[in-house]
C-alpha positions as CSV (number, residue, x, y, z in Angstrom):
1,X,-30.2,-29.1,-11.6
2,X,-26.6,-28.0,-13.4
3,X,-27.3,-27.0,-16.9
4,X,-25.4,-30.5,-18.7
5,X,-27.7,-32.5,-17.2
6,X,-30.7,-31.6,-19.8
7,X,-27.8,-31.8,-22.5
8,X,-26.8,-34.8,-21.3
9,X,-30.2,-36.1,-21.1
10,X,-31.0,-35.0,-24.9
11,X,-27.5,-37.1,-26.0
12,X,-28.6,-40.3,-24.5
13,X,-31.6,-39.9,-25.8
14,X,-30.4,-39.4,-29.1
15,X,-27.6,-42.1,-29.1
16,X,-30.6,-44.7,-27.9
17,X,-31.7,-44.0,-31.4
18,X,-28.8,-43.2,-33.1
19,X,-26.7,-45.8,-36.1
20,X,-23.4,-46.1,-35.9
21,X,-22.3,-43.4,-37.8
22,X,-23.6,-41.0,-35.1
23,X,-26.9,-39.5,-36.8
24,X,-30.8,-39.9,-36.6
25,X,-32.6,-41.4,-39.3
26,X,-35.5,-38.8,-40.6
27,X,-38.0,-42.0,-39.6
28,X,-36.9,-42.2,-36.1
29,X,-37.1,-38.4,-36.2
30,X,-40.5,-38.5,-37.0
31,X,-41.7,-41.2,-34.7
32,X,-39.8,-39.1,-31.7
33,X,-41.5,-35.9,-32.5
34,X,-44.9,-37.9,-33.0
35,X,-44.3,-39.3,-29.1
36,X,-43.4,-36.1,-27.9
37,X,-46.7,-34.8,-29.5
38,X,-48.7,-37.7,-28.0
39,X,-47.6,-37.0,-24.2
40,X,-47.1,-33.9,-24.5
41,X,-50.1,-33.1,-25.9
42,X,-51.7,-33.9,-22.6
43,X,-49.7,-31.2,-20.6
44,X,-51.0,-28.7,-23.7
45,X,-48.2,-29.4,-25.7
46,X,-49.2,-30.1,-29.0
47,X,-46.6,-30.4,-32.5
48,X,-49.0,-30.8,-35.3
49,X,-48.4,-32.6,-38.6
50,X,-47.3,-29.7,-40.6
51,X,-44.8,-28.6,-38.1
52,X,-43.6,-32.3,-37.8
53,X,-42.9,-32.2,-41.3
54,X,-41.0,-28.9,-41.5
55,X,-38.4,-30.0,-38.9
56,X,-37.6,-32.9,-40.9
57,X,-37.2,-31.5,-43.9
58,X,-35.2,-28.7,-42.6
59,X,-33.0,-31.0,-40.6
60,X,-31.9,-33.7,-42.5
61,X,-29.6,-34.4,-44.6
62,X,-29.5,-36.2,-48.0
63,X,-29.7,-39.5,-46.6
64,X,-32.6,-38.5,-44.0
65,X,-30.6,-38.5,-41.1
66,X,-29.9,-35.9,-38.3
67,X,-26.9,-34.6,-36.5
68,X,-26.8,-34.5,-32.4
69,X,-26.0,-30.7,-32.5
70,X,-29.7,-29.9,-35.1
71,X,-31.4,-32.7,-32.6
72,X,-30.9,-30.6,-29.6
73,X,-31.7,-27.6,-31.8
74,X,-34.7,-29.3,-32.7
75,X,-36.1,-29.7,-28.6
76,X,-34.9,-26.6,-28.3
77,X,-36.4,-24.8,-30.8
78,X,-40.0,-26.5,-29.3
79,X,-39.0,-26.1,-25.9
80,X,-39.2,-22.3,-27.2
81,X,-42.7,-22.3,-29.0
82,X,-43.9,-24.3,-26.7
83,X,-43.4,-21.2,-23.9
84,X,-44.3,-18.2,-26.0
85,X,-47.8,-19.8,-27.2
């Protein structure tokens, strides 16, 4: 697998939720993170509420909506905790 096919993966998923000015809104943020939770939770990788809550505050802006660049920051980031637990 070449390494732009994940980041190309992650920026089609994003732009599948994405407005038209290019960003995330904080509620679709949520709801993506919830449904990661959900299936991921059956291969032992759960995000709990608090944690949920954290990434959206830290990550959007002042009119709830995220940047590509903190979204794949964001998988990334659980991709991470997710392996050292």
């Amino acid at each position: 697998m070449e390494i732009s096919q994940p980041r190309n993966a992650f920026r089609e998923l994003f732009f599948k939720h994405a407005s038209e000015d290019g960003k995330l809104e904080a509620k679709e943020l949520k709801e993506f993170i919830s449904e990661l939770s959900r299936t991921a939770s059956t291969l032992d990788f759960p995000v709990n509420r608090r944690i949920e809550m954290a990434i959206v505050r830290r990550y959007t802006d002042r009119d709830d909506k995220i940047r590509l660049q903190d979204f794949i920051i964001i998988i990334c980031k659980l991709t991470l905790m997710h392996r050292e637990c």
